[in-house]
VEXKESE-931112 format. One record per residue: residue number from 1; x, y negated, z of N, C-alpha, C, O in turn. Coordinates in nm, 4 decimals. Example, Ala and Ser with C-alpha at 12.3 -4.5 7.8 and 13.67 -1.06 7.14 Angstrom:
<atom resi="1" n_c1="1.3190" n_c2="0.5690" n_c3="0.7800" ca_c1="1.2300" ca_c2="0.4500" ca_c3="0.7800" c_c1="1.3200" c_c2="0.3300" c_c3="0.7800" o_c1="1.4236" o_c2="0.3319" o_c3="0.8465"/>
<atom resi="2" n_c1="1.2850" n_c2="0.2250" n_c3="0.7080" ca_c1="1.3670" ca_c2="0.1060" ca_c3="0.7140" c_c1="1.2900" c_c2="-0.0030" c_c3="0.7870" o_c1="1.3409" o_c2="-0.1138" o_c3="0.8039"/>
This chain:
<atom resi="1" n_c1="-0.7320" n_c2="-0.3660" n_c3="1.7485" ca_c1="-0.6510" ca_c2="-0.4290" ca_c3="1.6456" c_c1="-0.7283" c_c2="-0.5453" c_c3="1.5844" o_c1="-0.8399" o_c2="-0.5359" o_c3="1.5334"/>
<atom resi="2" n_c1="-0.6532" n_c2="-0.6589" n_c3="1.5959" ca_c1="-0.7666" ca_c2="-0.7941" ca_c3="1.5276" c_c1="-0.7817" c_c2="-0.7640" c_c3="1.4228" o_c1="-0.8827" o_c2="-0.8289" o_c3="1.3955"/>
<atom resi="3" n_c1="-0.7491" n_c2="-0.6958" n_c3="1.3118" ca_c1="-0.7088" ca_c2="-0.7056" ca_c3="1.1836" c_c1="-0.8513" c_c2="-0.6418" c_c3="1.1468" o_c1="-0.9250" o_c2="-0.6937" o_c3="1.0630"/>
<atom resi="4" n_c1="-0.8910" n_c2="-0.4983" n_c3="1.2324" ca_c1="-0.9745" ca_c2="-0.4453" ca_c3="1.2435" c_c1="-1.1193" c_c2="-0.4983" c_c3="1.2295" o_c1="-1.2142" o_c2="-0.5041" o_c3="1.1513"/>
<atom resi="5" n_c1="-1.0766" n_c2="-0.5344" n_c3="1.3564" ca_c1="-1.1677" ca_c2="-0.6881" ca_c3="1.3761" c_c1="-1.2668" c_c2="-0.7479" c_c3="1.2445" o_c1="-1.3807" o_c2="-0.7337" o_c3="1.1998"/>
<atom resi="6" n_c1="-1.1227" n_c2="-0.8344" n_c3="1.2128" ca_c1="-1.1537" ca_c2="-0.9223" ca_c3="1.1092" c_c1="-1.2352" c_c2="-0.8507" c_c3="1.0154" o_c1="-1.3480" o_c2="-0.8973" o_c3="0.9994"/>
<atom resi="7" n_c1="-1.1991" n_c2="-0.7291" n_c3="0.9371" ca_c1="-1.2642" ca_c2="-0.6176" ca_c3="0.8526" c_c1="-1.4090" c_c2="-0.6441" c_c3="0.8798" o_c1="-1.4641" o_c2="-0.7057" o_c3="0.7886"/>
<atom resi="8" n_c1="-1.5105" n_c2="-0.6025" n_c3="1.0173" ca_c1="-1.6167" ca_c2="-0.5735" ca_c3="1.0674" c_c1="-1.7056" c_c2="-0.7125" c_c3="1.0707" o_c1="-1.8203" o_c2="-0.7255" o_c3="1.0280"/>
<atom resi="9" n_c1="-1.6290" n_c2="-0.8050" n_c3="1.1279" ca_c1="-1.6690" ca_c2="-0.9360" ca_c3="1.0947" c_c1="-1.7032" c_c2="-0.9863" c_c3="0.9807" o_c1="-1.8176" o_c2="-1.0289" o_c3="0.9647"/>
<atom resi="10" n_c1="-1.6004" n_c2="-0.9905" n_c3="0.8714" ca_c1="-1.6135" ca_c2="-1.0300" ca_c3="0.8090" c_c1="-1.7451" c_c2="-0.9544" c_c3="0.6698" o_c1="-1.7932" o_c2="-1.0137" o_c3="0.5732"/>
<atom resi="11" n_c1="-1.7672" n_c2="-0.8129" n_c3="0.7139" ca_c1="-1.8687" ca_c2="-0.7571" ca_c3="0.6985" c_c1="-2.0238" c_c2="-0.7919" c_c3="0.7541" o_c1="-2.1321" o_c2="-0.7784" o_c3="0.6972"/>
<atom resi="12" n_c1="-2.0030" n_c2="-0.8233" n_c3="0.8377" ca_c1="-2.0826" ca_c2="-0.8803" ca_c3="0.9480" c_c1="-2.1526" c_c2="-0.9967" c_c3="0.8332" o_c1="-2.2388" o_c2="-0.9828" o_c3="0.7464"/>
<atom resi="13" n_c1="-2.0823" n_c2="-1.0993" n_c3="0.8723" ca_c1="-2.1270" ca_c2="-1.1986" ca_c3="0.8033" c_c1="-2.1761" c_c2="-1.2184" c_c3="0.6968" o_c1="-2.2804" o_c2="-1.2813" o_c3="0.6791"/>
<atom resi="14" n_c1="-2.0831" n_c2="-1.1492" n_c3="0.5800" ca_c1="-2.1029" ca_c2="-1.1207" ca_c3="0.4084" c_c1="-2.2231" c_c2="-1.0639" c_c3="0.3543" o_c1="-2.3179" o_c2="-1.0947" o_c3="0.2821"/>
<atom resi="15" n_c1="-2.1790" n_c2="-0.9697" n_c3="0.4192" ca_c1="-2.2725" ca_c2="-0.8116" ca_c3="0.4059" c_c1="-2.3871" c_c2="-0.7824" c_c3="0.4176" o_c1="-2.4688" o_c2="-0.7620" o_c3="0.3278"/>
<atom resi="16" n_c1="-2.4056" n_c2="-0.7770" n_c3="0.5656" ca_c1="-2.4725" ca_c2="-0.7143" ca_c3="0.6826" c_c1="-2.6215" c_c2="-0.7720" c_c3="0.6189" o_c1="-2.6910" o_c2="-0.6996" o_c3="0.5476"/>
<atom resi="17" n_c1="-2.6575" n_c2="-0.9015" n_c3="0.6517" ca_c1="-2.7496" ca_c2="-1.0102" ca_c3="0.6091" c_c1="-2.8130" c_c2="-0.9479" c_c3="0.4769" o_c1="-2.9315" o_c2="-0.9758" o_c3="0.4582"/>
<atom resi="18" n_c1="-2.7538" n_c2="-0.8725" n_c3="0.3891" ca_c1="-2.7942" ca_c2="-0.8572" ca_c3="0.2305" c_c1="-2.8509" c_c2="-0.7013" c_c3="0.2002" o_c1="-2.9160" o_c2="-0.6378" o_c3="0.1172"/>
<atom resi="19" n_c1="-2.7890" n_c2="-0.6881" n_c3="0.3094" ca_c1="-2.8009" ca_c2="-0.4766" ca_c3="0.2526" c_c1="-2.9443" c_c2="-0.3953" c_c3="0.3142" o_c1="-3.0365" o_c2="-0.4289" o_c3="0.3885"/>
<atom resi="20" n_c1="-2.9235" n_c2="-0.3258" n_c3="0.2724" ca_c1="-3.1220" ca_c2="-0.2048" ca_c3="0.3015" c_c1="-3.1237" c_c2="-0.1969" c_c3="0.4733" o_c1="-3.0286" o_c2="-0.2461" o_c3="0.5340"/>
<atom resi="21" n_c1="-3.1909" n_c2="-0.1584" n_c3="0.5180" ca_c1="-3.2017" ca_c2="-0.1437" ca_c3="0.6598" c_c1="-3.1259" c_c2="-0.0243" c_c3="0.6846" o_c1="-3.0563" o_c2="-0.0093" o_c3="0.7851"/>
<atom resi="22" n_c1="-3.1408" n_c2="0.0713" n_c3="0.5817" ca_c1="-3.0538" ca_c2="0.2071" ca_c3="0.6184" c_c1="-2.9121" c_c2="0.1402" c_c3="0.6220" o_c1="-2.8412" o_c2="0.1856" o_c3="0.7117"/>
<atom resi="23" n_c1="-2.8674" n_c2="0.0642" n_c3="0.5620" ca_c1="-2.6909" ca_c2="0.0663" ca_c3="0.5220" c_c1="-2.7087" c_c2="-0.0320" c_c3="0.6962" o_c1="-2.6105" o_c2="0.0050" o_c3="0.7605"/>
<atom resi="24" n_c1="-2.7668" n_c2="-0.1031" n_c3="0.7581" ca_c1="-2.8038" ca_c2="-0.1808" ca_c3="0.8683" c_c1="-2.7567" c_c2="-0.0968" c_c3="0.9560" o_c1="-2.6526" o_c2="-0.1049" o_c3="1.0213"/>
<atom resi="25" n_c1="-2.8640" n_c2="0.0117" n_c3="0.9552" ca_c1="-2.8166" ca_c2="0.1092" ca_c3="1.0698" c_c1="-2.7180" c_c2="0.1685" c_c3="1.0452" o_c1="-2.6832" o_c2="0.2037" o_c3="1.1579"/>
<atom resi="26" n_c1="-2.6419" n_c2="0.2082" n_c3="0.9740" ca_c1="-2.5499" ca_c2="0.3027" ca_c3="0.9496" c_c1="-2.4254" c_c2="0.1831" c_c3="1.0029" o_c1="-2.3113" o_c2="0.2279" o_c3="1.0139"/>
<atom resi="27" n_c1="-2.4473" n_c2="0.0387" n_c3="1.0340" ca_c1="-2.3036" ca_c2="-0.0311" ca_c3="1.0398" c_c1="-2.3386" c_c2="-0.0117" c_c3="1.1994" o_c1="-2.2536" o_c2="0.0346" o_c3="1.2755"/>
<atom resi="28" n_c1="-2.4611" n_c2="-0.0478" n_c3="1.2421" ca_c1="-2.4828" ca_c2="-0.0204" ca_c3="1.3658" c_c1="-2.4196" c_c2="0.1246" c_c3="1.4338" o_c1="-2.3640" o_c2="0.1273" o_c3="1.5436"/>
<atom resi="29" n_c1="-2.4341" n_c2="0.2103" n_c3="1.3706" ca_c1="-2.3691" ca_c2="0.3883" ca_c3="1.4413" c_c1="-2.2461" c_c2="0.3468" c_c3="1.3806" o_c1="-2.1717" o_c2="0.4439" o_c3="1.3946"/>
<atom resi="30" n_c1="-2.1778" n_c2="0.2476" n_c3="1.3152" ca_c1="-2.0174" ca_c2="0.2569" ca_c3="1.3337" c_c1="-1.9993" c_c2="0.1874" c_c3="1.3953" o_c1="-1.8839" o_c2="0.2264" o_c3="1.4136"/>
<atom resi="31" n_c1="-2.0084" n_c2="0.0747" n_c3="1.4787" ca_c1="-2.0049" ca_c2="-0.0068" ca_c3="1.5741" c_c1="-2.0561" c_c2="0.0773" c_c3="1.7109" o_c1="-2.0679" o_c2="0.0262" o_c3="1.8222"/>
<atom resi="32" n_c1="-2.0757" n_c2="0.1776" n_c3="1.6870" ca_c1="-2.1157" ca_c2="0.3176" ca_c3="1.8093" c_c1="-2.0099" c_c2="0.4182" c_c3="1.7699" o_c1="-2.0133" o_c2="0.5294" o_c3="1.8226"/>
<atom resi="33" n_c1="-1.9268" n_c2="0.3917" n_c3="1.6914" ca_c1="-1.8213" ca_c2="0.5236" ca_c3="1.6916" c_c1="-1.6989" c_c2="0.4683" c_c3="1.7898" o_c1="-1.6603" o_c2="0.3536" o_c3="1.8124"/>
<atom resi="34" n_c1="-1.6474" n_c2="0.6170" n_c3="1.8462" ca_c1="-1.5307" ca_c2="0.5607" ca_c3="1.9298" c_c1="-1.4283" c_c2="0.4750" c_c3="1.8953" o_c1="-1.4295" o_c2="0.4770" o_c3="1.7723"/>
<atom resi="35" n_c1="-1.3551" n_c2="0.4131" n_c3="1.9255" ca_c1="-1.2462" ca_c2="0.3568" ca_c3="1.9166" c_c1="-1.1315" c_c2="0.4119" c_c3="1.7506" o_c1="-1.1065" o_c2="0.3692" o_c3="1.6379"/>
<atom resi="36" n_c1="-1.0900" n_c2="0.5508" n_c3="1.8562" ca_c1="-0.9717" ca_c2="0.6072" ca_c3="1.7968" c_c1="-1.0465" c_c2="0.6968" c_c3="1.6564" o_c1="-0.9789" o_c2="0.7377" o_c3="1.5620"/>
<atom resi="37" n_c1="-1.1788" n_c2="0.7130" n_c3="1.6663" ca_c1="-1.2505" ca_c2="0.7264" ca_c3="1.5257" c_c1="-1.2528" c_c2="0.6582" c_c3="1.4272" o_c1="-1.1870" o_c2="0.6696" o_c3="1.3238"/>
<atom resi="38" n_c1="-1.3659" n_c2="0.5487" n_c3="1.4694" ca_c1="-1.3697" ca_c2="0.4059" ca_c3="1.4137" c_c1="-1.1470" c_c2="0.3718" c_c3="1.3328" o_c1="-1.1018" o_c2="0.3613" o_c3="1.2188"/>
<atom resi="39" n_c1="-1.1150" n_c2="0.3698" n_c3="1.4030" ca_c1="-0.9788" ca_c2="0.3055" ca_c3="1.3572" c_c1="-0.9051" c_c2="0.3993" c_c3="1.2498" o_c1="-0.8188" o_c2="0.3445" o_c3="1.1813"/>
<atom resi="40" n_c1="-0.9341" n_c2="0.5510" n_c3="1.2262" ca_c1="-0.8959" ca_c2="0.6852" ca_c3="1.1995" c_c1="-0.9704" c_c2="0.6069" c_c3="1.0301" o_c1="-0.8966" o_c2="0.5726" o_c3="0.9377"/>
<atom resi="41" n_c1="-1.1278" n_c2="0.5933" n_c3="1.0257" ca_c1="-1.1965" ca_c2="0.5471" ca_c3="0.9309" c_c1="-1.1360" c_c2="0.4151" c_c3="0.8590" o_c1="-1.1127" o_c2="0.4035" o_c3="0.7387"/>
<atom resi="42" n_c1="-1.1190" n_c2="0.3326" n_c3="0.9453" ca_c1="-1.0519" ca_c2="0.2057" ca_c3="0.8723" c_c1="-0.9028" c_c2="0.1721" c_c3="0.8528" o_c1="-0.8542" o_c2="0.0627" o_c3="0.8242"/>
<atom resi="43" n_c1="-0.8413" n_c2="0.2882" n_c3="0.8741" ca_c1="-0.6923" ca_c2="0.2832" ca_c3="0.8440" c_c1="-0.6833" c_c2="0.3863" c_c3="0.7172" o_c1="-0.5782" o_c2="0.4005" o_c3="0.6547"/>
<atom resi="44" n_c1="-0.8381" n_c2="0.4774" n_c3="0.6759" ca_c1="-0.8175" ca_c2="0.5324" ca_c3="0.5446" c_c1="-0.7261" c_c2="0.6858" c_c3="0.6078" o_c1="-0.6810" o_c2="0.7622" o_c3="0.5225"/>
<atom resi="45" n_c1="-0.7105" n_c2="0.7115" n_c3="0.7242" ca_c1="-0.6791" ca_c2="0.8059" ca_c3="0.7506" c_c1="-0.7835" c_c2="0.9593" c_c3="0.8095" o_c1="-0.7576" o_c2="1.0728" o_c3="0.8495"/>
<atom resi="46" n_c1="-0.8912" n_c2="0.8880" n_c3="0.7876" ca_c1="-1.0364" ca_c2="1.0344" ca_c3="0.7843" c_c1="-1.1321" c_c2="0.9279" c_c3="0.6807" o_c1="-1.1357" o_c2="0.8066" o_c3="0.6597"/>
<atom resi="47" n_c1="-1.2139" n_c2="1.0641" n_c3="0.6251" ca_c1="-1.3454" ca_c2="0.9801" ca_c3="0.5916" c_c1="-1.4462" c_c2="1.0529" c_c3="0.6768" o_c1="-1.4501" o_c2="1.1698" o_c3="0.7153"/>
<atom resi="48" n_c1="-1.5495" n_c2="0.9207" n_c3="0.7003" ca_c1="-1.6618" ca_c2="0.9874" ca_c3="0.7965" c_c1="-1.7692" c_c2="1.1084" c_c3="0.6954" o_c1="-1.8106" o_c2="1.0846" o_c3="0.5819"/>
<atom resi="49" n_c1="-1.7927" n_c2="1.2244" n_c3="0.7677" ca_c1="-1.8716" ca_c2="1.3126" ca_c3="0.7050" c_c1="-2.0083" c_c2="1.2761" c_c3="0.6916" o_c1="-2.0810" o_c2="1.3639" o_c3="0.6453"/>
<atom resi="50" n_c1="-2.0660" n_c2="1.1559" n_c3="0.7241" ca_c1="-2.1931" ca_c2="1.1035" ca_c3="0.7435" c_c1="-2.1814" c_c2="1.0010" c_c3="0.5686" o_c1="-2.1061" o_c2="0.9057" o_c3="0.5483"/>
<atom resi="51" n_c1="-2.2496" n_c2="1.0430" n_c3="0.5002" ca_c1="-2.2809" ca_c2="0.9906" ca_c3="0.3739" c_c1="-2.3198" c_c2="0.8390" c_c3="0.3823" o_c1="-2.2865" o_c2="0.7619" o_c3="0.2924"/>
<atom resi="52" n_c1="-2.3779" n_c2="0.8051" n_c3="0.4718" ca_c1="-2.4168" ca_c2="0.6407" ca_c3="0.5005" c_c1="-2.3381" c_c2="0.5968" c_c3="0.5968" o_c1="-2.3661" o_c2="0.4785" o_c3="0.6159"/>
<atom resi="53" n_c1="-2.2464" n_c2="0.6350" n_c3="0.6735" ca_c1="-2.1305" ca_c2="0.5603" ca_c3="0.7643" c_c1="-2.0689" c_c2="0.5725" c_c3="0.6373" o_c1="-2.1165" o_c2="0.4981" o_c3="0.5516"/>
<atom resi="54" n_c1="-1.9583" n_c2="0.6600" n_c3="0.5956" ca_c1="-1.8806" ca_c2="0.6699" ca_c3="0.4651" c_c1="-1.9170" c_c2="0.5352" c_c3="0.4029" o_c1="-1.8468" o_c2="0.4410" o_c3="0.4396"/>
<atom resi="55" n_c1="-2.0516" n_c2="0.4994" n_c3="0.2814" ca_c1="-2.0912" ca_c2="0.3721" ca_c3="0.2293" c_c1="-2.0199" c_c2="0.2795" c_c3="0.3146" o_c1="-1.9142" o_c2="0.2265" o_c3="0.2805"/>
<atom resi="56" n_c1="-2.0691" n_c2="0.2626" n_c3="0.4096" ca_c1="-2.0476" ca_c2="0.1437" ca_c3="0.5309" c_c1="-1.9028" c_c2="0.1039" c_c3="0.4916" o_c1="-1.8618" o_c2="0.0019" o_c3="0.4361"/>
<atom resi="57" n_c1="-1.8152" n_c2="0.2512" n_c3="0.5518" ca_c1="-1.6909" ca_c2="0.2012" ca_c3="0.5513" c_c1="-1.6225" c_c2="0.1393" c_c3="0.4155" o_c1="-1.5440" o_c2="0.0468" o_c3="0.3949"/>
<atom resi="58" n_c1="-1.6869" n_c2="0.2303" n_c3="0.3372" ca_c1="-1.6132" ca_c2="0.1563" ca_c3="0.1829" c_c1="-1.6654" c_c2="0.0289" c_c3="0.1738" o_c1="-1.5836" o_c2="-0.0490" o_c3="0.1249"/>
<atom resi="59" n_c1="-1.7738" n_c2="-0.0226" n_c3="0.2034" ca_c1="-1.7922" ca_c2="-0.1404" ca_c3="0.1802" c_c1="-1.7125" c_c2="-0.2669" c_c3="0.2690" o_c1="-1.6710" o_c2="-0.3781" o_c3="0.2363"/>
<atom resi="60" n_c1="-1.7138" n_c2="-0.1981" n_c3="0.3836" ca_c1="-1.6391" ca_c2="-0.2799" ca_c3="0.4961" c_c1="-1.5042" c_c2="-0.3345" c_c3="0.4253" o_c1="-1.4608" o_c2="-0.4497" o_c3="0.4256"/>
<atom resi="61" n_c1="-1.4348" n_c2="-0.1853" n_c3="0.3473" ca_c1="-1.2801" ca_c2="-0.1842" ca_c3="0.2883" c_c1="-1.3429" c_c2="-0.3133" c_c3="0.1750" o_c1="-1.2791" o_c2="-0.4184" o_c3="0.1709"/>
<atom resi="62" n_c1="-1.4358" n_c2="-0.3019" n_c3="0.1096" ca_c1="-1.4186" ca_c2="-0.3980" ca_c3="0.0307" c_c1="-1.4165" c_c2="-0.2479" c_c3="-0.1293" o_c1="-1.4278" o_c2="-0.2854" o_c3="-0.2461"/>
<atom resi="63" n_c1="-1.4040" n_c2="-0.1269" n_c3="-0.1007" ca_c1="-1.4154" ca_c2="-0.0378" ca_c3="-0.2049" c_c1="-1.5212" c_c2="-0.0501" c_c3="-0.2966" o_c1="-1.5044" o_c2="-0.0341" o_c3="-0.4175"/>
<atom resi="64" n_c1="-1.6413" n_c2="-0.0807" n_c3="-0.2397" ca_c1="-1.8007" ca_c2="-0.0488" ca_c3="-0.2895" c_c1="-1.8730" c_c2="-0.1477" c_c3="-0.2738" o_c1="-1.9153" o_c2="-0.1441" o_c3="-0.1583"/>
<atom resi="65" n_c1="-1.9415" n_c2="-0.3055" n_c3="-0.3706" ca_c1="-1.9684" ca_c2="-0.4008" ca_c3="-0.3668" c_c1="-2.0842" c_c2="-0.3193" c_c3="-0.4003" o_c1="-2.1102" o_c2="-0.3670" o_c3="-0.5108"/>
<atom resi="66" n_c1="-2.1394" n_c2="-0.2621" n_c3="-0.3877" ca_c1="-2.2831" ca_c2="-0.2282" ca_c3="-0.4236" c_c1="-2.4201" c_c2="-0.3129" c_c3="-0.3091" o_c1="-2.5396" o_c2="-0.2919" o_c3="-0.3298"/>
């Protein structure tokens, strides 16, 4: 889904560059989650049980400017 996409990217760019090495790796193991996971997480329809993917994703959403 581009839209998806755009989300990760645009994390990518913003983000990625600014945050701890842990929140680094943790975007890295979501960029290692499957497909139909990964999409489950960013459609807000699971949250990941991993406390630092979880961060990731809220930040990705734009939830958690921390």
């Amino acid at each position: 889904m581009r839209e998806l996409d755009e989300l990760l990217v645009r994390y990518l760019e913003n983000d990625y560059p600014n945050v701890s090495d842990d929140d680094k790796a943790a975007f890295r193991a979501v960029l290692e989650l499957a497909d139909p996971e990964l999409n489950a997480y960013l459609l807000q329809r699971q949250m990941p049980s991993s406390e630092p993917i979880a961060r990731v994703i809220n930040r990705i959403l734009r939830r958690d400017h921390t």
